[in-house]
Every structure is written in structure tokens, then in C-alpha cells.
C-alpha positions in Angstrom: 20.3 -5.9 8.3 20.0 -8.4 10.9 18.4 -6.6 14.2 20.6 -6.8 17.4 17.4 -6.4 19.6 17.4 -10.2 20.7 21.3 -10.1 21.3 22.0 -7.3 23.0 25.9 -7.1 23.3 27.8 -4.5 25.0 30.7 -4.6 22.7 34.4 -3.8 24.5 35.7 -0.6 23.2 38.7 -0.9 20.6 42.3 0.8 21.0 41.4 3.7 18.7 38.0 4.7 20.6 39.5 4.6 23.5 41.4 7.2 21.6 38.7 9.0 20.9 37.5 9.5 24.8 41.3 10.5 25.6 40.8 13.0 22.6 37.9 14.6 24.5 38.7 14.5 27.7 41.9 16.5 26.4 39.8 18.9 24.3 37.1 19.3 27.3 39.9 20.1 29.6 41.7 22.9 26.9 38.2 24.8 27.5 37.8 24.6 30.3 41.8 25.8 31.2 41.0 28.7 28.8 37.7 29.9 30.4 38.9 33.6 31.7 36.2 32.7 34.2 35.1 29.4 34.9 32.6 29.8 37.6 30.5 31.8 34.7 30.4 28.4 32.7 29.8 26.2 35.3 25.7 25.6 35.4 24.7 22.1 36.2 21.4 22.1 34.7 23.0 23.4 31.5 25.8 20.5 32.1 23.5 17.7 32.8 21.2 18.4 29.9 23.6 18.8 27.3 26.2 16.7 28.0 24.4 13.6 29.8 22.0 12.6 27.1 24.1 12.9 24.2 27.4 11.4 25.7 24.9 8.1 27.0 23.2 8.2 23.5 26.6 7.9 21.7 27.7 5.1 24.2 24.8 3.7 23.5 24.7 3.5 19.6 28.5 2.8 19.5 28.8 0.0 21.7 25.6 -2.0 20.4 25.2 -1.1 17.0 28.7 0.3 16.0 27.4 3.9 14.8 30.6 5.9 15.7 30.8 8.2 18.8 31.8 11.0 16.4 28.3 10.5 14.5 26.1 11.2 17.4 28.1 14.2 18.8 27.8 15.9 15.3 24.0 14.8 14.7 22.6 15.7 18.3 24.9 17.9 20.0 23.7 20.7 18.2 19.9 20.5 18.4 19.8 19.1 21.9 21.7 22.3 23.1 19.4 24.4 21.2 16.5 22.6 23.0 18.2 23.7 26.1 17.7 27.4 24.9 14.4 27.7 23.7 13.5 25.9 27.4 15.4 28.6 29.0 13.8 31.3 26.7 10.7 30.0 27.3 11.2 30.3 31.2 12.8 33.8 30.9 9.9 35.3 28.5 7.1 34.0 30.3 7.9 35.3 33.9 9.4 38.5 32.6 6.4 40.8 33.6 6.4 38.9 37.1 9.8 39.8 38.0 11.8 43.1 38.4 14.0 43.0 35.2 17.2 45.2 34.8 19.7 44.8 32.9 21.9 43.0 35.3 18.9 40.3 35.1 18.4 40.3 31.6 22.3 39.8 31.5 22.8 36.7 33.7 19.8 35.2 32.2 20.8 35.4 28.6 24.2 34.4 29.4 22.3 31.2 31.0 20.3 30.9 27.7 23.6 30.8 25.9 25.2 27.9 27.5 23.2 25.1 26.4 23.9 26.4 22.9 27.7 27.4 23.6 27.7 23.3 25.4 26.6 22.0 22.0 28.9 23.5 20.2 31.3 22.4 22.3 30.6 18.4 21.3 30.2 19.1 18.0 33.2 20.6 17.7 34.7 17.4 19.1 32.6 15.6 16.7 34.2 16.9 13.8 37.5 16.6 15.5 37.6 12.9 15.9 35.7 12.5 12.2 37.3 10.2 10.2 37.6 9.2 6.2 35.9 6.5 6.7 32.7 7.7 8.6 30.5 7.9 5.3 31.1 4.0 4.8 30.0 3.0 7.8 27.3 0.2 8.7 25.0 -0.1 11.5 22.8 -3.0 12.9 19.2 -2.6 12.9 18.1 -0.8 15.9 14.7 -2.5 17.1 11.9 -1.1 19.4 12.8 -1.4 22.8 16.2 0.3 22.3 14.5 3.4 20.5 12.3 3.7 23.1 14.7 3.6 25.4 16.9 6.8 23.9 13.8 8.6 23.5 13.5 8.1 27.1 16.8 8.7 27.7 16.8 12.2 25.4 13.1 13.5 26.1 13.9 12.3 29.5 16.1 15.0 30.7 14.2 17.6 28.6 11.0 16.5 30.3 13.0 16.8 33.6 14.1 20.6 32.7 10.6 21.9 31.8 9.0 20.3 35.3 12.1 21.7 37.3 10.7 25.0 36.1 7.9 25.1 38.5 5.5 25.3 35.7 5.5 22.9 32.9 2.4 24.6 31.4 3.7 27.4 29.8 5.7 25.1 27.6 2.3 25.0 26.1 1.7 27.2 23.1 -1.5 26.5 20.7 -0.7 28.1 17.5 3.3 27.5 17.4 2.0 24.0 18.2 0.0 23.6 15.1 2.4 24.8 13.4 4.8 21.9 14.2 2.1 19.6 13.4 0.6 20.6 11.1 3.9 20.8 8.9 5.0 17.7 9.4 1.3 16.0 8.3 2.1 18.2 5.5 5.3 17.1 4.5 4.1 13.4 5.5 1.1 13.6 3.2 2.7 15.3 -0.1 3.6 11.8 -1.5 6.9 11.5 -1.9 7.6 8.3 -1.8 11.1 8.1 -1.7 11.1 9.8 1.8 10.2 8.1 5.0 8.4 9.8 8.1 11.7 10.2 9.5 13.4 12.6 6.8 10.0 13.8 6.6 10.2 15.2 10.1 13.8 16.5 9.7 12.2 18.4 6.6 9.7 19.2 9.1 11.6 20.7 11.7 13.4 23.2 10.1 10.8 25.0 8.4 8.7 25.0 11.7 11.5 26.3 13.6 12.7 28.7 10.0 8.9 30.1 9.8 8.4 30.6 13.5 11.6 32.8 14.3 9.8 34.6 11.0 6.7 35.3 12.4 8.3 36.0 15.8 10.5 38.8 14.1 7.8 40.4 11.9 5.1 40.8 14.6 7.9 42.1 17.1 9.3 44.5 14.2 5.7 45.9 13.4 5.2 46.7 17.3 8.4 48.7 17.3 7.0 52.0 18.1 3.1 51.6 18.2 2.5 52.8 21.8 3.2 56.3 22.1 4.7 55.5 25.9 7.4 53.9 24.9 10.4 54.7 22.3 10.4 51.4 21.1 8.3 48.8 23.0 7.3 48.1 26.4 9.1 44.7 27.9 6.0 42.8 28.3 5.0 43.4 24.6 8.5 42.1 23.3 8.2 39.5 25.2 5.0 38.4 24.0 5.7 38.4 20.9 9.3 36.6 20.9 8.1 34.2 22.4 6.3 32.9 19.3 9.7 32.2 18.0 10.7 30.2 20.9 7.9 28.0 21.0 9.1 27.3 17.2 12.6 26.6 18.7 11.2 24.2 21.3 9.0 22.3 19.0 11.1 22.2 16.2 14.0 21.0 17.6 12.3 18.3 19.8 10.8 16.8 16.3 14.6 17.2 15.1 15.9 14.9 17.8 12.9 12.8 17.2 13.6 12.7 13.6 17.7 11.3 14.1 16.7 8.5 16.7 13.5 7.5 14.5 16.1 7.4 11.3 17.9 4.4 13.3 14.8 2.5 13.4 13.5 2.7 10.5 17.0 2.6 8.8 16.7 5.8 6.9 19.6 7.3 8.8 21.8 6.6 5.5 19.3 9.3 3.8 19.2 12.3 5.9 21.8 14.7 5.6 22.1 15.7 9.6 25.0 17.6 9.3 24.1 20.4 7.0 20.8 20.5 8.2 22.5 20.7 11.5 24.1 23.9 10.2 21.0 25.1 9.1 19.7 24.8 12.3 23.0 27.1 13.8 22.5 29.7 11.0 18.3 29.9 11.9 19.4 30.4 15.5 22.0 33.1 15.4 19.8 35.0 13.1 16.9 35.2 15.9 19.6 35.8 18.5 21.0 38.7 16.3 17.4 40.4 15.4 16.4 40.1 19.3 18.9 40.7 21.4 21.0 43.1 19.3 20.3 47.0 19.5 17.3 48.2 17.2 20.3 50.8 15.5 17.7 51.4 12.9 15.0 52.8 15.0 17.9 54.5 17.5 18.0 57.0 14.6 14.8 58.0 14.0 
């Protein structure tokens, strides 16, 4: 495939993808029309970092190297807004013992922690919408260096931008979680197979960092249940401690899942990679941590 890096032309938009904007502009709007209570939904940070870096990515790939706009809303929509979560997680975790928590706080904040994730649904949902027959057939120009630097600047960009609006970037640093994440992907890199690339490599990758962290998260918090004698089932600064093992694994392993999809369109392995069920693995590996942490322990409540 001939690269369109020397050439880059911003192709006008056909009948039928304006179609598809029309589509979700209508779709956006049903939500939002249906929303009992709007002002609930309405966070701008959640907003801009879901919506802004995938919608521009999409543009992006569509109009200069004809990947459809459906494509990109059901490959990244879903990761990206689980990015947004594990930052928000993050945040929430590590200043818990610094704050007076109740459960009006622990409320508003998880309903925060949900919107990133509830706002990439939301695209995804659009994605498949506006999917067509067709999409498996599909060919893409080359994508050459300075335009995937460019969307990992335009992606990481905005996540970079969350975690420094934080007040304190550092705690996004974790050691062992971090090892973890790359230590897995040298792993996978270095098993020799040679029919996959770095980039389906580091899909592989991200799910089993993000899979074995929520495991290790839950079995240290699960063995804690109950060890100090002044608590029923665990102080709050314990739990936290310990989740946020899992978190961390969210964080990494999603951002090397992101990394992974805009890498495959440069080194043309996009064709390879299954996104889309990984993408639901990545949903189903989510909802299970949310589930085992912020569900009721109904177990222990009889004991």
C-alpha cells in the first residue's frame, strides 16, 4: 500500500457519511432527551475526554486514509472511556484517607467514575449502529510516522491533560502494577511467534495485564475481609489500598490497548487484530471488578 504521508489530502466527506454524522447527532440527542436528569450527566471533563479524542481520531483516519468513522468509534470508544475510569479511580482511591468520605461522597464520585465508561458506551453503541456489510472489506492507505505521532498526541494528549488537572500526576505512578504491564508485553513480544507483530502483541498484552491485575486486586482485598478485629469488614483506607492495585492495571492496560490500535495502522497489522471482541473482553473484565468492589460483601453480611 502506497503511504499517503507525502500527500496529505483532506478528502470531502460523501452523501452517505454525511449520513452517518446526521445518524449521531440524532442518536446523541435521543440520550440526551431521555436522561431523567441531565445535569447528572453533564461533566465536561468526562465530555472532553471521551468524546474529543475519539470523534477527532475518527475524522482523522476517515478523511485521510478512508478507515470508516464507524471503525474507530467501535475500536477506541470503549477503552478510551475505560481510561477515563481507572484515572478517576485512581484520583478517588488515593485521596480517600485525606478527605471526609460518606456515603453521599462515595456516591457522587462513583457516579463520576461511571461516565467516562457509560460515554464510551455511548459511541460504541453508535458504532455498531452505523456498521455496515461492507466494513470487513475495507482498505486503508498506509499511515506513515508523522500522522501516528500525531494521534498519539492527540489521544495520550488529553489523558496526559486529565492526570496533571488532578493536582498530582504522581500518584498515577505505581511500581509493581507497572512491571506488570511491561513486563507482559516483553513477554508476549519475546515468545516468538512470528506471525504476530508488536502491535497484536500489545493488544494480547493489555488484556491479561488489565485481566490479572483486577485478579490480584480482588484476592488481596477478599483476604483482608475481616482481619482487623475493629472493623466488621475492613477499614476504608485498607480497601482502598488494595483496589487500587486493580486500577493501576486498568490504567496501564488500557493506555497500551489504545497504543496497540493506532500502532496497528502503522505498521499495517490492523487487518489482524480482532478489536472488537477483544473490546468486549475488555467490558466483561471491567464490570466484573465494578461488581466485586462496589457491590455489597452479602457473603460476609451473614456471617
Amino acid at each position: 500500500m502506497q503511504s499517503v504521508e507525502s500527500k496529505i489530502h483532506w478528502t470531502k466527506l460523501r452523501a452517505n457519511q454525511w449520513r452517518d454524522r446526521a445518524v449521531f447527532v440524532l442518536v446523541i440527542s435521543v440520550i440526551g432527551l431521555s436522561l431523567p436528569d441531565l445535569y447528572l450527566f453533564a461533566d465536561p471533563l468526562s465530555l472532553i475526554l471521551v468524546f474529543v479524542p475519539t470523534l477527532l481520531t475518527a475524522e482523522i483516519l476517515e478523511r485521510l486514509y478512508k478507515l470508516p468513522f464507524n471503525v474507530t468509534l467501535l475500536t477506541l470508544a470503549i477503552p478510551m472511556g475505560m481510561v477515563g475510569s481507572a484515572i478517576g479511580l485512581v484520583t478517588v482511591f488515593s485521596v480517600f484517607n485525606s478527605i471526609e468520605v460518606n456515603v453521599q461522597t462515595v456516591s457522587s464520585a462513583t457516579s463520576i467514575l461511571l461516565l467516562t465508561a457509560f460515554f464510551g458506551l455511548i459511541l460504541c453503541v453508535i458504532g455498531h449502529l452505523l456498521s455496515k456489510d461492507d466494513d470487513s472489506s475495507f482498505t486503508i492507505a498506509s499511515m506513515g510516522i508523522k500522522t501516528f505521532i500525531s494521534l498519539i498526541f492527540v489521544n495520550f494528549g488529553f489523558i496526559f491533560w486529565i492526570i496533571f488537572s488532578s493536582g498530582n500526576p504522581i500518584i498515577f505512578l505505581s511500581l509493581k502494577p507497572l512491571l506488570l504491564a511491561f513486563g507482559l508485553t516483553a513477554s508476549f513480544q519475546l515468545s516468538g511467534k512470528k506471525e504476530k507483530g508488536f502491535s497484536e502483541n500489545a493488544a494480547d498484552a493489555s488484556l491479561a495485564v488489565i485481566v490479572i491485575s483486577i485478579m490480584i486486586g480482588l484476592i488481596m482485598l477478599y483476604s483482608n475481609f475481616g482481619s482487623d478485629q475493629n472493623y466488621q469488614y475492613m477499614h476504608k483506607d485498607r480497601f482502598t489500598e488494595l483496589a487500587n492495585y486493580a486500577n493501576y492495571g486498568l490504567f496501564y492496560g488500557c493506555s497500551l490497548y489504545i497504543f496497540s490500535f493506532l500502532l496497528s495502522l502503522y505498521t499495517n497489522e490492523f487487518y489482524k487484530i480482532n478489536f472488537k471482541l477483544k473490546n468486549w473482553h475488555l467490558v466483561e473484565a471491567f464490570s466484573f471488578y465494578v461488581f466485586m468492589t462496589l457491590a455489597a460483601p452479602s457473603l460476609f453480611e451473614l456471617v
